[in-house]
N, C-alpha and C positions, 0 to 999 in steps of 0.2 A: 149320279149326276146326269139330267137330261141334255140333250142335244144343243138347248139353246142357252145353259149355263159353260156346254163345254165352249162352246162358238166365242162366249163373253169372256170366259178365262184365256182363250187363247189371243183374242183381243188385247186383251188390257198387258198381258206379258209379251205380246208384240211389240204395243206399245213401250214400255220399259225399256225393253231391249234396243229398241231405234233412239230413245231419248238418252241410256246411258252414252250410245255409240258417240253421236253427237256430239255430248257431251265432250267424252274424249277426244274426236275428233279436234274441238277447238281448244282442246288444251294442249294436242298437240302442233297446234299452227299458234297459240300465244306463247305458249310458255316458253322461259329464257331458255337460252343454252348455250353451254359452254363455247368462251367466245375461241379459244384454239381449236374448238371442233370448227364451230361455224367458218374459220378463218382457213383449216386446212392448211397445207403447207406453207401459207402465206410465199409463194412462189411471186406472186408480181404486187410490190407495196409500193406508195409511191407517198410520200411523208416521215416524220416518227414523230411518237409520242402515248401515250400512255392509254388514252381511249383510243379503241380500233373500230372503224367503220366499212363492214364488206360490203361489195355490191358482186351482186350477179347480174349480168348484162347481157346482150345479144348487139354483137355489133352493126345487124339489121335493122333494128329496133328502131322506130320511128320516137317512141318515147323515149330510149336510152340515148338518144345521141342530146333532143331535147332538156337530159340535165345535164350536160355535159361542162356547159360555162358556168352555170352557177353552184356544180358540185366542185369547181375549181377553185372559185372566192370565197366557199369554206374551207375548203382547205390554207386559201391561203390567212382566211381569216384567224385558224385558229393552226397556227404554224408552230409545230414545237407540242402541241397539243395531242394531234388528229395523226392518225396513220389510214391510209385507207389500203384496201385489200382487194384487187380485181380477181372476180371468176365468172369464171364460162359458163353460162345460158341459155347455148342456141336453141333457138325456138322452129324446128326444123318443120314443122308439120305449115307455120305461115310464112316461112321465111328461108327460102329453098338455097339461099346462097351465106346463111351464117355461121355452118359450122367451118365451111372452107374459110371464112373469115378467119372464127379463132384458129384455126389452125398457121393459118396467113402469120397471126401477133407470136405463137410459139416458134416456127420457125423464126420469124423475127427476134426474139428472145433467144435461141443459141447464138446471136449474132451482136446479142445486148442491145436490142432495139424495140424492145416489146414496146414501151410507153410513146416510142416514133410511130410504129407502126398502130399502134393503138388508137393515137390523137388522128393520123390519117386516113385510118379504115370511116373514122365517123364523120370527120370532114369530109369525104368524097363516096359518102352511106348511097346517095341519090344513083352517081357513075356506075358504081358497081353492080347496088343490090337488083338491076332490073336484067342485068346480063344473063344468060343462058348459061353461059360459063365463063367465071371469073376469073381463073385460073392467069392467063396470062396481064390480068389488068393489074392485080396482088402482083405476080413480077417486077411491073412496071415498077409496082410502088417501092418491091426492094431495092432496084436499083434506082432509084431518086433518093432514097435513104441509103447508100454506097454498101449495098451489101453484097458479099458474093454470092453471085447470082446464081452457079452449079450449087453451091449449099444450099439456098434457100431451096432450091424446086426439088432436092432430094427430102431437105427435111419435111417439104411442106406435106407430102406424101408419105413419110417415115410414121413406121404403127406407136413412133416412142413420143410425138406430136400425138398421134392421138389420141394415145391414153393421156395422157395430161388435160385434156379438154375433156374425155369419158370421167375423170375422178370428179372434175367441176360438175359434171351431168349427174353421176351418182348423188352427189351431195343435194342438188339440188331437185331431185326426187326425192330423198329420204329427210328433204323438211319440206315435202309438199308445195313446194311452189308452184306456181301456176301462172305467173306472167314478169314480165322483166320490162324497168329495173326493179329488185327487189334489194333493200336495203337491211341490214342488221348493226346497228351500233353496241357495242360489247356483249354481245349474245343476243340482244331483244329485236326483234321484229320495229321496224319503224318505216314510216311514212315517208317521200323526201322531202316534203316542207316541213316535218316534224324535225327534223337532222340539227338543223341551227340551234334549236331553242332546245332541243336534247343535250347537245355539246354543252350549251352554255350553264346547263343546270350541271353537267357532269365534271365540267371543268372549275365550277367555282370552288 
C-alpha cells in the first residue's frame, strides 16, 4: 500500500470514527431515561401526580427565573396530574453568586422552607446576584421568612448542604447538560414551551 492509499485509508476511518462518536453523542443527550434517575431523590417536589416533570435551574439565571410564572399555571393547570421536581444547576463559571444560592434554598429546607426560600431567591435574582457577597443578604432572607437564624448561617456553610447541591451537579454533568432551565418530563428531554402540549398528550 503506497503512501497516498495509506493517507486515504486513514481518512475515511477518521472519518467513521468522528461520525459514529456523534452519533452516540446525540443519542446520548435524546434518549429517554429513566424518570427515578432523572428525578433523583426527588428531595424538593412541589405538586403530585403521576407524570413527573424535573427542572434543573440556576437560581442566577436570568432565563430560569423568566419561566417561573408560567411554570406555575401549569402546574396549576394540570393539578392532581403534574409533580414537578427541583434540582440544582448552578452555573458557576457565569454566575459567581449561584451556588451560595442553592445552598441558601437547602439550608432553607432543614428549616422546611425550601419552596419560601426558592420563590424568593428568584423574585429578588436582580438584589442579590450582582453583590460581591451575598452571604449576609440570604440571612436577611431567612429571617423575613422567620427562620432561626444561628441554624441557617451554620447550615448554610455545613459540607452536608453541599453535597446535596454536588449530587444535583453530578447529575447534571452525567446527562450533559449545558445551560439551564433544562427540563425533563418523565425521562425525555423537553423544551419549556413544549411542557403544556407534552402534559396534555400524556394526560389524556
Amino acid at each position: 500500500m503506497n503512501m497516498k492509499s495509506i493517507v486515504m485509508f486513514a481518512v475515511v476511518t477518521l472519518g467513521l470514527l468522528l461520525g459514529v462518536g456523534a452519533m452516540l453523542w446525540q443519542f446520548g443527550e435524546n434518549a429517554d431515561k429513566p424518570v427515578a434517575d432523572v428525578a433523583g431523590e426527588s428531595v424538593h417536589v412541589k405538586g403530585e401526580g403521576e407524570i413527573t416533570l424535573v427542572e434543573f435551574s440556576d437560581f442566577q439565571c436570568p432565563a430560569c427565573l423568566s419561566v417561573q410564572a408560567p411554570l406555575k399555571q401549569i402546574l396549576a393547570k394540570y393539578e392532581g396530574k403534574v409533580k414537578l421536581v427541583y434540582r440544582h444547576f448552578p452555573l458557576i463559571s457565569i454566575h459567581k453568586n449561584a451556588q451560595m444560592a442553592s445552598y441558601a434554598s437547602e439550608a432553607a429546607d432543614n428549616q422546611g422552607k425550601f419552596w419560601e426560600m426558592h420563590d424568593l431567591l428568584f423574585d429578588k435574582q436582580q438584589e442579590w446576584g450582582t453583590l460581591e457577597n451575598p452571604r449576609d443578604k440570604f440571612v436577611e432572607y431567612a429571617k423575613s421568612l422567620e427562620m432561626d437564624e444561628t441554624k441557617f448561617l451554620s447550615d448554610l456553610e455545613s459540607q452536608e448542604v453541599k453535597d446535596k447541591v454536588s449530587i444535583d451537579l453530578l447529575a447534571a454533568t452525567r446527562y450533559r447538560l449545558s445551560g439551564t432551565p433544562t427540563f425533563f418530563l418523565n425521562g425525555s428531554k423537553v423544551e419549556f414551551n413544549q411542557i403544556d402540549s407534552s402534559i396534555q398528550q400524556l394526560s389524556n
